[in-house]
N, C-alpha and C positions, 0 to 999 in steps of 0.2 A: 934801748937798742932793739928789742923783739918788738918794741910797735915799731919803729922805724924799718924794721925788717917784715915784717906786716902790708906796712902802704906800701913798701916798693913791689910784694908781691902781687898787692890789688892792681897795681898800676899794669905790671906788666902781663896779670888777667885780662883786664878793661882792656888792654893793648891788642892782645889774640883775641882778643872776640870783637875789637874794632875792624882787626884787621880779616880774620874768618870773615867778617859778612862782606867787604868790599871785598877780598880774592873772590866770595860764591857770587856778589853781582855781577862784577866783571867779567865772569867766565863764563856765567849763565844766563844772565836777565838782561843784562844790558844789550842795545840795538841800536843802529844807526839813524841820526835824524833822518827827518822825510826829505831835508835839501843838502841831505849829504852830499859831495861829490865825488864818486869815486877816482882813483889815482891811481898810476902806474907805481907798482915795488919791482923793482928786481933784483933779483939775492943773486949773489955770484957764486961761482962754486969755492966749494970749502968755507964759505964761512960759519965762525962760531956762532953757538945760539945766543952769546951775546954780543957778536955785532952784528945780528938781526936783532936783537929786542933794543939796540941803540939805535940804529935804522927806522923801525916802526914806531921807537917812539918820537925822531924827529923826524917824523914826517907825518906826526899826529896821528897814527892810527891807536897808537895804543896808547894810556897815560902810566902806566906799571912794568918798569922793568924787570921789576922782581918778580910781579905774580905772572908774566908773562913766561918766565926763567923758569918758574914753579910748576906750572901748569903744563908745559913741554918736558920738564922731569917726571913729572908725577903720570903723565899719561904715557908715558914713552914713545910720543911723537917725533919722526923722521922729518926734518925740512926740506924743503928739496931746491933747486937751484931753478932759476928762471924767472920770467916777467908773469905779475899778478895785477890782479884789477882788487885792490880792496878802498873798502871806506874806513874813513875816521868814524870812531864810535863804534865797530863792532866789537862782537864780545871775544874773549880772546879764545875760547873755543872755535868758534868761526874763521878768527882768523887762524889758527894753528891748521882747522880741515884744508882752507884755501891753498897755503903755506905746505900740507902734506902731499896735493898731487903730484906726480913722477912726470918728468919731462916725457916723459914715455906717450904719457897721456894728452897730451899737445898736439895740435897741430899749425906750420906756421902757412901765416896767409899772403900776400905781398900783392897790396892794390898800387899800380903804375899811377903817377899822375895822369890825370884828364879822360882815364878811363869813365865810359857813365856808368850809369846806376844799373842797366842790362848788364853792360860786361863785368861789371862788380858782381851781380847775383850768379852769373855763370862761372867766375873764378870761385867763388865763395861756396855756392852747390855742388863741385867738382872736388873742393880738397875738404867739406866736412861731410860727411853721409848721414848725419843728422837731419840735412835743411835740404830739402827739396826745393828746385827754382820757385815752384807755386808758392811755396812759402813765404822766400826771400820777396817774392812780386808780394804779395798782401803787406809783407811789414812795412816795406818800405812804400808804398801805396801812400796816396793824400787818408786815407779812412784811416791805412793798419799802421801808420805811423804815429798816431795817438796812443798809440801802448805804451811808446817808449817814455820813460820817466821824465827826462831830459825840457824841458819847457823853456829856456831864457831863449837858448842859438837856433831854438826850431819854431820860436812866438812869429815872426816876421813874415813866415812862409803864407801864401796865399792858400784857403782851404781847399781847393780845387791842386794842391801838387803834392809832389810826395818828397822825398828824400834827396833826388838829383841837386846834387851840387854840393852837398849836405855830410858825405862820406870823405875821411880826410885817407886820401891817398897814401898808405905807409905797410910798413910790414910788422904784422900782428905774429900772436901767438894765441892761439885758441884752445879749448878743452875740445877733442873729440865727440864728445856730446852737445856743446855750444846751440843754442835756437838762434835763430834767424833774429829775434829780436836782443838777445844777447851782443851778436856780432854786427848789427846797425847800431847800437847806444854806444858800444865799444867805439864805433868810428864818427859817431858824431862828439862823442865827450874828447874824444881825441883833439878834432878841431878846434873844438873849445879849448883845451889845454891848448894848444900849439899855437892861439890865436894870444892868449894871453901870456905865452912866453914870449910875443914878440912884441908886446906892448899894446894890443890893439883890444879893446872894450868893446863891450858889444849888445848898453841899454839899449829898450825899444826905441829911445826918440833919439837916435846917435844919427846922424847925417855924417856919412864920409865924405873921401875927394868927390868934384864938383856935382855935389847935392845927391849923392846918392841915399838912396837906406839900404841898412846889411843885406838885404833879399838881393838888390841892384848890383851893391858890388859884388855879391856873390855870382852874380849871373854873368857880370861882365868880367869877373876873374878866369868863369869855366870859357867864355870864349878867348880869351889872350890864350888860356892855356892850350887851345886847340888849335892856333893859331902856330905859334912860335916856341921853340924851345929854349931858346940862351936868353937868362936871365935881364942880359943888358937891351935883347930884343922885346922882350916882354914889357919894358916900361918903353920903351921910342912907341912900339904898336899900343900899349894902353892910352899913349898921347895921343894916339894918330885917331885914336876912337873917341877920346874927348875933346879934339879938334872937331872932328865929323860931328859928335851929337851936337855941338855948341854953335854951328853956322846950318845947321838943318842939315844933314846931310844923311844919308842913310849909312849904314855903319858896311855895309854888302862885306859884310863876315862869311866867307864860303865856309868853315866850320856850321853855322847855323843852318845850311844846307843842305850839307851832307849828315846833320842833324836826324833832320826830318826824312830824305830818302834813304838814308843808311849806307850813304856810302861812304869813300872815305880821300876823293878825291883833290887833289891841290888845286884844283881852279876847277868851279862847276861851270858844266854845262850851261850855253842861255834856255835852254828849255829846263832844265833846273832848279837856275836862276827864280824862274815864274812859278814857282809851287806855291801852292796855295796855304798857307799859315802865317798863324801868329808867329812862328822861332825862323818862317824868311826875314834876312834880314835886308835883303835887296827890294824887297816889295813894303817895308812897314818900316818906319822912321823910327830909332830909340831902338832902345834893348827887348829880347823877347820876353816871353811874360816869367822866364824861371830860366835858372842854369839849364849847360849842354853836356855838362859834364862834370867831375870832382876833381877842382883844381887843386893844386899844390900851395905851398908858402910862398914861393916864388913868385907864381901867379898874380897872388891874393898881394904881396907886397909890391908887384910893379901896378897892381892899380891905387895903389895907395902911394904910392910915390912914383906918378908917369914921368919921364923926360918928353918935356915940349922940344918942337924942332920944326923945322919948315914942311915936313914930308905928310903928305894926304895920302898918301899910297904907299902900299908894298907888295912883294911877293917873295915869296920863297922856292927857290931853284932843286932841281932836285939832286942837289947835293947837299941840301940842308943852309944854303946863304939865305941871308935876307935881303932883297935890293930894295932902296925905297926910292921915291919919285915926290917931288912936288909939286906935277901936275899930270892931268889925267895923260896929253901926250907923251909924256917924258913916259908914265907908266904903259904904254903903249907898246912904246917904243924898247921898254925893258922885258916885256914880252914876247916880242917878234925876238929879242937876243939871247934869254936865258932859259924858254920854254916849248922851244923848237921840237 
């Protein structure tokens, strides 16, 4: 009986000193891989600390409910309510600091669909005082955007661009302190996330609808986006762009126009029209050389699933319709009627 009372006490020694040295890696040493990917959490208010440590651990950030439980008692950690960027694999220190900032300390951000990449830096410099425009210009820059960790959804990008097209239109919650490069990884992993919630992959050698690569649909997503706003218009006009590339045609996207001179008008000008660039799309046959703006899901899914139809043409009225035309008369003649 005393040796058997003996090994059960060895065992449950061996057991605490199994367990002491995973709670001290876990808490302490451990770190997230280098292909981690970080993921949104959001804790809702009131809840217990364990249904956060059941939360985090099904959503892989954590593997220990208990030392996570342990570790939030024993430090006398506050959690606080709100959306968090963490990764799988960090140590549960880390995650408990992440976990303790006060909603107080946020700030939230809300990029419109089809906004570009300028008007992004200017919302984004205006509600953090951390990030100065210069800044947001370097990150997102073809140079300063190599900082960002991020490599599978930004591999395809021509070295000569930067970020446009690349920032996923949504509304953020940021730390007050946030860098510029902080709040661009935030919006390109988003995309990522929100590309693969809708089923869409996104290896190097993927060719989407007809023969694009990820750069192209991207680029021709930011113009539907700038184009048109009801969903159901966005795949007729992504047709009407895959009709035009497909019998030569030029795509004459007055988005990509108003691109380049900065404006923001519904039909340019013919002296407009003749601007000298690669992102005219009236003077240069095909797509321009990179997005015109950061399109939406909406967007991104009416090029991937266009409605074909007879109509070469459209325009939209300024009351927001769309008319469309299946020859250049017809669309003429929709002109002289709806843009008087």
């Amino acid at each position: 009986m005393i040796r058997l009372i003996g090994i059960l006490l060895g065992i449950a020694v061996l057991v605490g000193i199994v367990m002491s040295g995973s709670y001290f890696f876990d808490t302490y040493l451990i770190s997230p891989d280098k292909d981690a990917q970080a993921m949104y959490v959001t804790i809702p208010e009131g809840a217990s600390v364990e249904a956060i440590a059941n939360q985090l651990q099904k959503q892989g950030i954590i593997t220990s409910k208990l030392f996570f439980k342990i570790y939030v008692r024993l430090s006398g950690s506050v959690l606080q309510a709100g959306t968090f960027v963490l990764e799988p694999g960090m140590s549960l220190r880390a995650v408990v600091r992440e976990l303790g900032y006060a909603a107080a300390q946020e700030v939230q951000v809300t990029i419109p669909e089809g906004f570009t990449l300028a008007q992004t830096g200017e919302v984004v410099a205006e509600a953090l005082p951390e990030i100065a425009l210069a800044d947001w210009e370097s990150v997102a820059s073809a140079q300063g955007r190599r900082v960002l960790t991020e490599d599978e959804i930004l591999a395809g990008i021509p070295s000569d661009q930067g970020l446009e097209g690349y920032l996923f239109p949504d509304t953020y919650r940021f730390r007050a302190d946030a860098t510029a490069a902080t709040v661009a990884e935030t919006m390109v992993l988003t995309l990522k996330r929100r590309l693969a919630e809708n089923g869409i992959a996104i290896p190097r050698n993927l060719i989407f609808e007809g023969g694009l690569t990820f750069h192209e649909m991207i680029t021709l997503s930011s113009i539907v986006e700038r184009e048109v706003r009801d969903p159901e218009d966005m795949k007729l006009v992504a047709g009407i762009f895959f009709t035009r590339m497909k019998i030569g045609m030029a795509l004459q996207a007055d988005s990509t126009v108003n691109y380049v001179t900065g404006k923001s008008d519904t039909a340019v000008s013919l002296e407009d029209s003749r601007v000298d660039s690669p992102y005219n799309t009236y003077q240069n046959l095909g797509l321009p050389p990179g997005p015109i703006s950061n399109p939406g899901m909406n967007a991104i899914l009416a090029v991937l699933n266009p409605t074909d139809s007879d109509a070469l043409y459209f325009l939209t009225t300024p009351e927001g319709e769309v008319i469309y035309a299946k020859s250049f008369d017809e669309h003429i003649a929709n002109k002289y009627r709806y843009l008087k």
